[in-house]
C-alpha positions in Angstrom: 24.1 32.4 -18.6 25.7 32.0 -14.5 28.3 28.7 -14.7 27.9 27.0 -11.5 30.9 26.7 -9.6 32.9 23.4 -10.4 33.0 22.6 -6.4 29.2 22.5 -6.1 28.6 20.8 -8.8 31.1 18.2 -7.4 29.3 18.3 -4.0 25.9 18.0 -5.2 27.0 14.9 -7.3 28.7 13.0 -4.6 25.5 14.0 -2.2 23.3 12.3 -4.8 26.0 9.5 -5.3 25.4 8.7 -1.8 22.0 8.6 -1.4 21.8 6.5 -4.0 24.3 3.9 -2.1 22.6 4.6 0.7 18.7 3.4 -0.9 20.7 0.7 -3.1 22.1 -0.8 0.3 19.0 -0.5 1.9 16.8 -2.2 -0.9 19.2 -4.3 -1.5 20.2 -6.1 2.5 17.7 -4.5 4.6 18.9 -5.3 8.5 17.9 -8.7 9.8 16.0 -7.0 12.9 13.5 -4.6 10.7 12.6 -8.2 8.6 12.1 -9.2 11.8 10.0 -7.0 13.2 8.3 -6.6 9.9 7.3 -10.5 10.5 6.4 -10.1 14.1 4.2 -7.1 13.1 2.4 -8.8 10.2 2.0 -12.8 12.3 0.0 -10.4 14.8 -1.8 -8.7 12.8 -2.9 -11.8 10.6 -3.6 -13.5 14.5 -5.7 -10.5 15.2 -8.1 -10.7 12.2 -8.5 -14.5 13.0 -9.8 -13.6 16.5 -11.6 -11.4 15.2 -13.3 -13.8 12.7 -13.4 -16.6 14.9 -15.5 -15.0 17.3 -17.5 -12.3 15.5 -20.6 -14.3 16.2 -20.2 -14.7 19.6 -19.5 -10.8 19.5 -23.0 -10.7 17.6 -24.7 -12.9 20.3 -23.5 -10.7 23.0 -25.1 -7.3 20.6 -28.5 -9.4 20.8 -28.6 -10.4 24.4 -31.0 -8.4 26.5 -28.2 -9.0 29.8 -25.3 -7.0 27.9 -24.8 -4.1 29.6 -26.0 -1.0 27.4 -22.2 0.4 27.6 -20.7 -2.9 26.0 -23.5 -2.4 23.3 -22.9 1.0 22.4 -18.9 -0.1 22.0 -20.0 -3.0 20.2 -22.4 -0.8 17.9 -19.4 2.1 17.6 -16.9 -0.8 16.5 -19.2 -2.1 13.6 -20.4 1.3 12.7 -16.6 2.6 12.7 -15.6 -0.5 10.1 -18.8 0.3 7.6 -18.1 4.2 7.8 -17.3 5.2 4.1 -15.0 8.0 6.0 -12.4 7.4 8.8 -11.4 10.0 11.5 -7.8 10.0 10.4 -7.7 10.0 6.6 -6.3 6.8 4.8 -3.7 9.3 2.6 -1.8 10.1 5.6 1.2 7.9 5.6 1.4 5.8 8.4 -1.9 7.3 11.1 -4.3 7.0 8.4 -4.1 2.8 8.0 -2.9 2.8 11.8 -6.4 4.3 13.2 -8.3 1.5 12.2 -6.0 -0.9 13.4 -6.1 0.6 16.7 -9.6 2.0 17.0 -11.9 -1.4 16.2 -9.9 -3.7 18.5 -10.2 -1.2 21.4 -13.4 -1.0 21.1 -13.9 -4.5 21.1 -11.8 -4.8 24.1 -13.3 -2.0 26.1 -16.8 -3.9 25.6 -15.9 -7.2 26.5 -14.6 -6.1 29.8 -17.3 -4.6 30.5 -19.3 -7.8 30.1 -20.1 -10.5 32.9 -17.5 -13.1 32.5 -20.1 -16.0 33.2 -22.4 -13.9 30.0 -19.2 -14.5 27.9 -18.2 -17.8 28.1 -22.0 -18.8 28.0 -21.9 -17.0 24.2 -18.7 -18.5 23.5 -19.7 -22.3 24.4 -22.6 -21.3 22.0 -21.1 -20.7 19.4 -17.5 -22.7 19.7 -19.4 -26.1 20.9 -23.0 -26.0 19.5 -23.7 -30.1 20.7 -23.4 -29.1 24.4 -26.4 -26.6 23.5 -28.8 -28.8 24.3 -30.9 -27.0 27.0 
């Protein structure tokens, strides 16, 4: 049986004593700028699915209309097709990518398709859906 030497034994404790403080701290008074952020980060993402909500049917009405340009339709298509895959490019397990990728993917899509749509084509979906009385032609 080897006896570890008294002074690594001291080292290794204080190394864990500090890491300890250090995670205690941390847990305990994170900085006021990463709650910040934190909050920033979460009001847009919670503003983001809204949109997203709010106007899937006008996003639905643009899939159906014959005027769409084929382009926006194939992003539209790839963005719904890219939420219903069972599977996701970047796997969900990997730590930070994997929950990022559809956060980023989807809303580019979206955004890629509806500049490539006739302005005039978009508001005319959007006054369809968002004021349904003024409809009346």
């Amino acid at each position: 049986m080897t006896i570890p030497c008294p002074k690594l034994l001291f080292l290794r404790k204080k190394a864990i004593f500090r890491l300890r403080k250090h995670t205690f701290i941390k847990k305990e008074m994170p900085s006021k700028w990463t709650a910040f952020h934190h909050t920033m980060i979460k009001q847009k993402l919670i503003q983001t699915r809204q949109y997203f909500k709010q106007n899937f049917k006008v996003f639905q009405g643009l899939y159906q209309d014959p005027r769409t340009p084929k382009r926006a339709r194939w992003l539209l298509w790839a963005a719904i097709g890219y939420t219903l895959l069972p599977f996701d490019l970047i796997p969900d397990f990997i730590p930070v990518l994997g929950q990022l990728d559809d956060l980023v993917i989807v809303p580019l899509l979206i955004i890629l398709a509806i500049k490539g749509i006739p302005p005039e084509l978009y508001e005319e979906h959007r006054q369809r859906v968002f004021n349904p009385s003024n409809d009346t032609e």
